[in-house]
N, C-alpha and C positions, 0 to 999 in steps of 0.2 A: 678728125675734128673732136670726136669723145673724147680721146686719150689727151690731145690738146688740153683744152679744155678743164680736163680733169688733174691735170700736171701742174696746170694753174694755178686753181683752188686751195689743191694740197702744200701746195708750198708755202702759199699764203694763210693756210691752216696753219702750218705747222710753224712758222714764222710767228703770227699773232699770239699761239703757244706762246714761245718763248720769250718774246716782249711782256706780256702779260704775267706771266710768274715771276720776269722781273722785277716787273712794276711791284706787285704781289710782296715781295720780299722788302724790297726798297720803300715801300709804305710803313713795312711794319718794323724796320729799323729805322729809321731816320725821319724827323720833322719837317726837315731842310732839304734840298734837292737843286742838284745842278742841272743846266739844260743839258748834258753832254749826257747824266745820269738816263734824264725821259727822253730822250728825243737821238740818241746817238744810236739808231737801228743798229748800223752796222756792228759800231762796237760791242753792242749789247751781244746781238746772237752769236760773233766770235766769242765773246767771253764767257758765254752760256755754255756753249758748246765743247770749249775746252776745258769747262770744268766739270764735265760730265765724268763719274764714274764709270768705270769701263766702256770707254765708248766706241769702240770696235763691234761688244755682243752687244749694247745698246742698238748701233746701226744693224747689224744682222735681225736682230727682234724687232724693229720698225720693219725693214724688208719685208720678214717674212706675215706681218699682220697688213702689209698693203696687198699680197700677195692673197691673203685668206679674203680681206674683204673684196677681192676682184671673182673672185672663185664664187661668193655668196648671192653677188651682186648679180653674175653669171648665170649662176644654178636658177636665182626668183625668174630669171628671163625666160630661162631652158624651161620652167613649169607653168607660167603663164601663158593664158592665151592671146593669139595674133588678130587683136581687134583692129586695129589702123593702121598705117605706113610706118609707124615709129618702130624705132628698136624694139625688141622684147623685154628689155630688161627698161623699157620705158613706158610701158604702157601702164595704163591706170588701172591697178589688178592689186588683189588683197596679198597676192605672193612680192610680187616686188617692194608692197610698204614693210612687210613683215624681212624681208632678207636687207633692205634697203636698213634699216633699223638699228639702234643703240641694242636691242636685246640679245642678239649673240657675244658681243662683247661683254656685258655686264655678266651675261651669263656666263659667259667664260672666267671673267675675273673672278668668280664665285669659286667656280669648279679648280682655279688656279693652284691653289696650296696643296687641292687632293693631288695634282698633275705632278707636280715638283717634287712631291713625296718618291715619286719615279725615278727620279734621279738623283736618285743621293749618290752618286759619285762622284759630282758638282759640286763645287763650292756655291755656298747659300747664297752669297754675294752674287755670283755669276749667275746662280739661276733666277734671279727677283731682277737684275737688271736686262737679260733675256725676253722676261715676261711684261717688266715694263715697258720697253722700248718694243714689242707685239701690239701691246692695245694702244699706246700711243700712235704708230701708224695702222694700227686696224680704225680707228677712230677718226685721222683724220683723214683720210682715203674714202672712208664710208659717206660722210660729212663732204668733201670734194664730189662723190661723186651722185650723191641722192640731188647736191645742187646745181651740177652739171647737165644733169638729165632733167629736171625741171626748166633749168634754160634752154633744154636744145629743144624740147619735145614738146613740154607745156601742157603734158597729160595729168602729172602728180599734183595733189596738193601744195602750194605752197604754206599752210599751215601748216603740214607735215615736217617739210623740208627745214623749215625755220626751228620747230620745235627741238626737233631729229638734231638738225647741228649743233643747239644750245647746250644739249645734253651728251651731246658728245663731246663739246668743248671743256664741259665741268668735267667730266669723268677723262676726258686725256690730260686734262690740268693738274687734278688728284695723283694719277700716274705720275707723271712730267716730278712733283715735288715728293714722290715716293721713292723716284730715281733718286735724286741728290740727296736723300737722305740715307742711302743704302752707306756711300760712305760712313759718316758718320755713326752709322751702328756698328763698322767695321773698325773704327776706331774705338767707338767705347768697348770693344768687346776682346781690344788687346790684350794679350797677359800682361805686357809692358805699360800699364797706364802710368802715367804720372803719383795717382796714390800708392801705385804699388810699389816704386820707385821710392816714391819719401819714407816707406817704412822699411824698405832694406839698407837706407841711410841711414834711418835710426836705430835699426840693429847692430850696425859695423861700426856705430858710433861707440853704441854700449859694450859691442864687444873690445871696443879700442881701449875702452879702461883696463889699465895695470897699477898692480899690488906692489908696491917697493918692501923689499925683507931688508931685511937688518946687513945682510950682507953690502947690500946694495948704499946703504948709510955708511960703511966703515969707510975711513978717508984709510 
């Protein structure tokens, strides 16, 4: 029923993500708006989704941050005590609000840049879309499931729970437009760019001028 439950959430976490950053973008381009633009779900998260940069390591780095915050979630239960019939990782205890919580994430994100320094055999690209798509599904999984367990159990704060996902939603959302941006600094950062391109055209121009000799004049 947990896992139910929490498979739920996350999807529609992670869903409302990607509507949302659409929306997000489509605001701040355009005045004007088709019904197909706000309202065409489906189309939207296919088109999100396939315009994700590397979206293979994106998917593995969502995995493996649903994966961590199932483990943290786990551990707050494993260290709390068994006051009532509810789960452990349900009960109303200062370890489940603390493992249940935006702060490992955030703090990870912090700690991220030292992390990646680790593998500099990676392409930089590969490793920020990696760590993106981590805290994105660390985030909405955590968020899935602190409100999972307040609906099954009804032990947690719902202040918590409500606060907890808000700040989870901004902080996966951040991520989410840190992804598609990763392209884009892999474009600017081509040797090939376009101005480099116009001034080897305007060298081969200059070099195309020639001298006519007198030779060249004699009929």
């Amino acid at each position: 029923m947990d896992v139910l439950v929490w498979l739920i959430l996350c999807l529609l976490f992670s869903f409302g993500l990607i509507i949302f950053h659409h929306w997000m973008e489509l605001f701040q381009k355009s005045d004007t708006y088709t019904k197909r633009e706000l309202t065409g779900f489906t189309e939207i998260v296919t088109e999100k989704l396939h315009a994700l940069p590397d979206p293979v390591i994106t998917g593995i780095g969502y995995t493996a941050g649903i994966v961590f915050s199932w483990l943290l979630v786990l551990f707050g239960g494993l260290v709390s005590p068994d006051i009532t019939t509810a789960a452990d990782y349900g009960e109303n205890t200062a370890a489940n609000y603390f493992f249940q919580s935006f702060l490992f994430p955030l703090l990870l994100s912090f700690l991220w840049p030292s992390l990646s320094d680790l593998l500099s055999s990676f392409s930089r690209s590969k490793i920020d879309s990696a760590g993106n798509g981590f805290f994105i599904g660390c985030a909405a999984s955590l968020a899935a499931l602190s409100l999972g367990i307040w609906g099954i159990y009804h032990n947690t704060s719902f202040l918590f729970v409500l606060l907890n996902g808000i700040i989870l939603f901004i902080f996966a959302l951040y991520k989410l437009n840190s992804q598609y941006r990763v392209e884009n600094e892999e474009i600017s950062k081509s040797p090939f760019s376009e101005d480099d391109a116009s001034d080897d055209f305007d060298d081969s121009q200059k070099n195309s001028n020639f001298d006519l000799s007198d030779e060249d004049l004699e009929i």
